[in-house]
C-alpha positions in Angstrom: -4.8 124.0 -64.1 -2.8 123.4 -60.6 -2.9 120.1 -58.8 -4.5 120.7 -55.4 -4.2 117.3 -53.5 -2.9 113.4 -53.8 -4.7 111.0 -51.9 -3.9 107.4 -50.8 -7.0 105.2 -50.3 -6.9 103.0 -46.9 -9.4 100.6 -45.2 -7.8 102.0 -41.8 -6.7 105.8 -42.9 -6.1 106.8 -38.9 -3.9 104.6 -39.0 -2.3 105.3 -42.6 -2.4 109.0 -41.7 -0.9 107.9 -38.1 2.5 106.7 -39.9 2.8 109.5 -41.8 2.2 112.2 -39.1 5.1 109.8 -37.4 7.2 110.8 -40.0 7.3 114.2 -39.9 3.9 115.4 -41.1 1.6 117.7 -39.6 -2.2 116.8 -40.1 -4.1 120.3 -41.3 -7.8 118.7 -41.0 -9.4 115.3 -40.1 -12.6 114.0 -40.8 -12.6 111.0 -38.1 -12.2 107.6 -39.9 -12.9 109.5 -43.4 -10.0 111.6 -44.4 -6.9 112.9 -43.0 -5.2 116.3 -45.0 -2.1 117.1 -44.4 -0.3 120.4 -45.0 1.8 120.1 -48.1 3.0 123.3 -50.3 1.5 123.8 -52.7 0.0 120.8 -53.0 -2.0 118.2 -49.8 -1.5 114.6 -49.3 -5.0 113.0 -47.7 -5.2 109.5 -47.1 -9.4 108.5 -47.8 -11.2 105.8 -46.8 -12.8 103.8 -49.4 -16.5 105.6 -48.7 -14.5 109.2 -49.4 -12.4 107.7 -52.3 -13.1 107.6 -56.4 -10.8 104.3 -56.3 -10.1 101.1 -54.2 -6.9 100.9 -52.6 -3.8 100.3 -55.0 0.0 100.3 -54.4 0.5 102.0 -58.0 1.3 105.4 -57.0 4.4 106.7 -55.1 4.9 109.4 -53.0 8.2 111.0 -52.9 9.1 113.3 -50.4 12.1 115.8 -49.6 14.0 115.1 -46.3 16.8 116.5 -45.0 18.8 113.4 -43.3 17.9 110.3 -45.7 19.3 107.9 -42.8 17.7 109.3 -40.3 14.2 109.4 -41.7 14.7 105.8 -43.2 15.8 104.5 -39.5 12.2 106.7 -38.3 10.1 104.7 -40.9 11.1 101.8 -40.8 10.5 101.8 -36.4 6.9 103.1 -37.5 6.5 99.9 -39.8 8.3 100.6 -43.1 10.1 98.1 -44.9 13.0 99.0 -47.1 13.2 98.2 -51.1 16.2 97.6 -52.0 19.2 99.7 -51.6 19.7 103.7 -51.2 20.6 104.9 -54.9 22.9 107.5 -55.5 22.5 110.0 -58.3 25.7 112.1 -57.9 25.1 115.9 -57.9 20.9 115.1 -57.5 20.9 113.6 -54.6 20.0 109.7 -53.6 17.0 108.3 -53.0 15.3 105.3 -51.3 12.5 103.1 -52.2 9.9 102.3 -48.8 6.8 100.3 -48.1 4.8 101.9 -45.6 2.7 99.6 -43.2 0.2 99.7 -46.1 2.0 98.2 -48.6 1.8 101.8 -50.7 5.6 102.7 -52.2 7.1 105.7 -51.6 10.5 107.6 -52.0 12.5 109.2 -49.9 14.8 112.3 -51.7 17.8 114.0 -50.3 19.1 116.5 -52.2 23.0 117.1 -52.7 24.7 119.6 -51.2 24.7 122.7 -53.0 28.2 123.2 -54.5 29.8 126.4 -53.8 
């Protein structure tokens, strides 16, 4: 068994999916007003409207996603709508995260790895 896909569900998913292809991702199909797929590897992130969607909308999952500059990318999303949760947290030779709210009120996390040491 693999997981294929994630989904958010969103009354407005262009403009769910809008925000995130804002923030760096690159839409690989649409379905007008339905469902928006982007390219993930190995697995996709959709966002559904509630007619595509086996559940109503819920803020109970997070999405965490790799990024190289954790600033930068926090200053992007919070300019596209974002709103910061509390305060970036560092886990030594991990990395640090941060904690968003995109302009759907769904969490997600924000992961930059440590440099690798040498």
């Amino acid at each position: 068994m693999k997981l294929k896909q994630v989904y958010l569900t969103a009354v407005d998913p262009e403009g769910l999916a809008a925000f995130y292809e804002a923030l760096g991702l690159t839409i690989r199909f649409a379905d007008r007003g339905k469902w928006i797929q982007f390219i993930g590897d190995p697995t996709a992130f959709c966002v559904a409207s509630p007619a595509e969607s086996a559940s109503e909308q819920s803020p109970n999952a997070v999405l965490v996603f790799e990024v190289g500059d954790l600033e930068t990318t926090i200053a992007r999303a919070q300019t596209l709508g974002a709103r910061v949760l509390g305060e970036i947290r560092d886990m030594g030779a991990h990395g640090r995260v941060a904690h968003l709210s995109d302009p759907h009120n769904n969490t997600l996390q924000l992961f930059q790895a440590a440099p690798r040491q040498g």
